[in-house]
C-alpha positions, 0 to 999 in steps of 0.5 A, spaced: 920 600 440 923 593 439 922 590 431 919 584 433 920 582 425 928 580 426 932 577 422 938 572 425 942 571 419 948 568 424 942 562 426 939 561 418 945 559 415 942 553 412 935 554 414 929 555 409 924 555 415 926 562 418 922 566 413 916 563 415 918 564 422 919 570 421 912 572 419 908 568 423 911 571 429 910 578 427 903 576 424 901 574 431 905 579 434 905 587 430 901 584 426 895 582 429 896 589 434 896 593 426 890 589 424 886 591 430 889 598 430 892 598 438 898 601 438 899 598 446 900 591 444 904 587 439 912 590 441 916 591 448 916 598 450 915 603 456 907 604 456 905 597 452 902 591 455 905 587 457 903 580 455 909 576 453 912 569 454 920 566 455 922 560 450 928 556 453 930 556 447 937 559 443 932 562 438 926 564 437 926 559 430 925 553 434 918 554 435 918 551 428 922 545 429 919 544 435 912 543 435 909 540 441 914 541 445 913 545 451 918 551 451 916 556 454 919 557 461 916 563 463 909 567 462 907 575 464 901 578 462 899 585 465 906 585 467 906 579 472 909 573 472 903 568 472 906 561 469 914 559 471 916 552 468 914 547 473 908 551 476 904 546 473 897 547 476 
């Protein structure tokens, strides 16, 4: 199981924000899969679902920085791609 609470200290130098990146990642991650009790969701690994989504982006931090830009590039959910940047329907 991949942690999915990462911190990147090489990309916080300077950053006060990262923390609260941080959290709400896992709180709409692991977090939310703890709350409801499902150990299938919430992390990447063999047997879990998988409904994730690719940022173009350096780092996961510039969620925050960048609010309604579109960054995601690609999208999987039950482990098919469903949405890749410039399939707009």
């Amino acid at each position: 199981m991949i942690n999915l609470r990462l911190k990147l200290q090489p990309f916080a130098e300077g950053c006060t924000a990262v923390g609260a990146v941080d959290e709400a990642l896992f709180a709409a991650t692991m977090g939310g899969a703890i709350s409801l009790r499902r150990d299938n969701m919430g992390h990447l690994s063999i047997g879990a679902k998988a409904d994730f989504a690719l940022l173009n982006a350096p780092t996961y931090i510039h969620l925050a920085y960048r609010p309604g830009v579109p960054l995601i590039s690609t999208t999987w959910k039950d482990g098919n791609v469903i949405f890749t940047k410039g399939d707009l329907a």
